[in-house]
N, C-alpha and C positions, 0 to 999 in steps of 0.2 A: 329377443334383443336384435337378433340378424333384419327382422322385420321391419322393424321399428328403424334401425338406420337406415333401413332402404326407403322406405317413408321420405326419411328425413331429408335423404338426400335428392328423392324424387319433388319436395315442397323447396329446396334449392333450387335445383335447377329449373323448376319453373320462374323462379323470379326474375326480374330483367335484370339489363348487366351494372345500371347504378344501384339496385336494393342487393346485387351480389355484393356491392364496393359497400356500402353501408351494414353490411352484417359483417363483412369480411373486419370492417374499422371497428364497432360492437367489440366483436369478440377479443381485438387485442387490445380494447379498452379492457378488456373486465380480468385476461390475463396480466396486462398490464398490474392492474389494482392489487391483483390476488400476489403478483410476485411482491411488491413495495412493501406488503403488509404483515407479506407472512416470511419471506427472507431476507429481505432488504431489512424492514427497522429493527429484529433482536441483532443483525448484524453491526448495525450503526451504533447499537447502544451497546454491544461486548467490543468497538473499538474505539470509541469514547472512552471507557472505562478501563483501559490498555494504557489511550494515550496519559489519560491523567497518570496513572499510575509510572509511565514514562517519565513524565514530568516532573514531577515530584524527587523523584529519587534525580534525576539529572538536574534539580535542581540544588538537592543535597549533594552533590558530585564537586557543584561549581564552588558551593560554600566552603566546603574543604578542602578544595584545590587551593582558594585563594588562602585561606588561613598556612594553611601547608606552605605557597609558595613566601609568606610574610618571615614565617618562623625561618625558615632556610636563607634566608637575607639577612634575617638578625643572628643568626646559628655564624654567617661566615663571619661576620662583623665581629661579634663577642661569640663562640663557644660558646657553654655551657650544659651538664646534664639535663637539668628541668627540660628545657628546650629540646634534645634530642629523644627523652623520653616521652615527650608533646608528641615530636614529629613519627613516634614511631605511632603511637595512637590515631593521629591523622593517616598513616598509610595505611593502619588498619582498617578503618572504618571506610577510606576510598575503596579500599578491595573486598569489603562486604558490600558496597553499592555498588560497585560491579558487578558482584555475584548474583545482586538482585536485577539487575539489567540483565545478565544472562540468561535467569528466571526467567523473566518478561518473552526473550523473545525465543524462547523452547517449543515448540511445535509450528512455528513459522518455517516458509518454506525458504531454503537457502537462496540468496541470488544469483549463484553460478548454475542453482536446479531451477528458477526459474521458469527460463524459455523453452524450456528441454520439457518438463513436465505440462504447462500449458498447449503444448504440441504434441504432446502423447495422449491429451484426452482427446482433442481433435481428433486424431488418427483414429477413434474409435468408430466415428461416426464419417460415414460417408455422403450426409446431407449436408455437409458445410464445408468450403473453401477457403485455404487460408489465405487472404490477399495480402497485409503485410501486419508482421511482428517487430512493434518498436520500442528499444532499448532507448528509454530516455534519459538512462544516467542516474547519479547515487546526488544525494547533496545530504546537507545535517540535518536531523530529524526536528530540532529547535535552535533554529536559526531566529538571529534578534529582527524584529519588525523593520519594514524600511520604510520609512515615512514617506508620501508621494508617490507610491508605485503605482505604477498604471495600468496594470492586471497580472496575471499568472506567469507570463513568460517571463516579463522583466522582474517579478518576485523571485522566478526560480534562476534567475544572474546574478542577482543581488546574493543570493544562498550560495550560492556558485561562491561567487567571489569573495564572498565571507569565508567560509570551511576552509580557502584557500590560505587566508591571509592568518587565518589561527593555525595554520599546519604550519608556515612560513614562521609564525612567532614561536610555537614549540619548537623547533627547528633548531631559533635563533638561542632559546634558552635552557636547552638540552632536556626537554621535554617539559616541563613546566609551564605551558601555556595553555589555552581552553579549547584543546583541540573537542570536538563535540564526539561523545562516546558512541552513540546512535546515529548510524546511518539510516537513512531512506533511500530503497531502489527501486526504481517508477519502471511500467510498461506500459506499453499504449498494444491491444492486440485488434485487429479489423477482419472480421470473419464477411465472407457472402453466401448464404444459402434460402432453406424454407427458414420461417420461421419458427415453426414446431420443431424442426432441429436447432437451431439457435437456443433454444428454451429448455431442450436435451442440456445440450452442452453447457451451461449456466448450472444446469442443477447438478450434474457431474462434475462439474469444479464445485459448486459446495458441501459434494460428497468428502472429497480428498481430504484424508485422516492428517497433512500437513496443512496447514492453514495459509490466510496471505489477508490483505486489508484491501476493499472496490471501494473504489473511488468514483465510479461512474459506469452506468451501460446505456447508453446509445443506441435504439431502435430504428431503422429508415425502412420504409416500404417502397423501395424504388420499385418494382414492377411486379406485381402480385404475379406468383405467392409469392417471389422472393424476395427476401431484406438482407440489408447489410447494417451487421451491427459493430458498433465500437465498444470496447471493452478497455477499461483503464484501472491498474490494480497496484499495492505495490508491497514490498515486505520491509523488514528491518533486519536489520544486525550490525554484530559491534564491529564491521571493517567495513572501506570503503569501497570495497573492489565493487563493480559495476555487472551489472546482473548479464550474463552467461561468460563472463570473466573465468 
């Protein structure tokens, strides 16, 4: 084997220095391929299958929030037992879909452990640098569409400004408004190192027995061997606090 890499690396460094740059591009073509297909899409498809199941139940949340908040309107107007034994079945069944919202997000990793833990796997490895860790803030996990937006940033103001304005109406109506159950807490993480450490460090977060949802990895070969990579990931839970909050 000893042989045989020394071979290998002897048939390297014969080559000139653009067939080095085109083996060197090769190869992170085909790790490239190999990470997409073999961690990348069961991950895509266990958080598709999360979010629907998100969805669903917060969308059963909203339905008997609003019936809930109907009856308690007609409760103050005319009393009556039917109605208050309604309303208590509606509270019921809101606090079993909570509980299954709780369910959902059980082995997610909290957003105050966050940054704390994405930096402790780093520290394992001294092939990568962390250049910066960014806290992009919590918004509602099913925030309603906004018609006309003009990419991601101005969607994620729109969300912004939405969560706000249903915290403002719960507020207003001593909690009976559509405050969103589900939060979302984003990170943006920007490491500089080798690549083969970058590639450590990805499969060592997908070690981690707490989990989290990627949203995006980012590869740049700015000056062989080294790359700077972006990493964008995010978790849930049922408060808004903002991840290392």
């Amino acid at each position: 084997m000893k042989a045989w890499l020394q071979g290998l690396a002897a048939r390297v460094d014969a080559l000139s220095l653009r067939e080095r740059v085109l083996l060197f591009l090769a190869v992170v073509a085909v790790l490239y391929v190999l990470w997409e297909q073999v961690l990348m899409a069961p991950l895509e498809r266990e958080r598709r299958a999360a979010q629907a199941a998100i969805e669903q139940a917060t969308a059963r949340i909203a339905a008997l929030d609003a019936e809930a908040a109907a009856i308690v309107r007609r409760h103050r107007e005319d009393p009556n037992a039917p109605l208050r034994a309604r309303e208590r079945e509606l509270r019921a069944a809101i606090a079993e879909a909570d509980a299954r919202l709780a369910e959902l997000t059980v082995g997610l990793i909290a957003p105050r452990e966050m940054a704390r833990v994405l930096e402790a796997v780093l520290a394992r490895d001294a092939g990568l640098r962390l250049v910066r860790l960014e806290n992009r803030g919590s918004r509602p996990l099913l925030a309603p569409a906004v018609p006309g937006a003009k990419g991601p940033a101005e969607q994620r103001r729109e969300s912004d400004a939405t969560g706000e304005r249903a915290a403002k109406a719960a507020a207003e109506t001593g909690g009976e408004g559509t405050l969103p159950r589900i939060w979302r807490h984003d990170v943006r993480l920007e490491l500089e190192g080798g690549f083969l450490a970058a590639l450590r460090y990805l499969k060592a977060l997908e070690r981690l027995e707490r989990r989290f949802f990627w949203d995006g990895v980012v590869v740049q070969v700015e000056r062989y061997p080294k790359a700077r990579v972006r990493i964008d990931v995010h978790t849930l839970s049922l408060e808004e606090g903002w991840i290392g909050a």
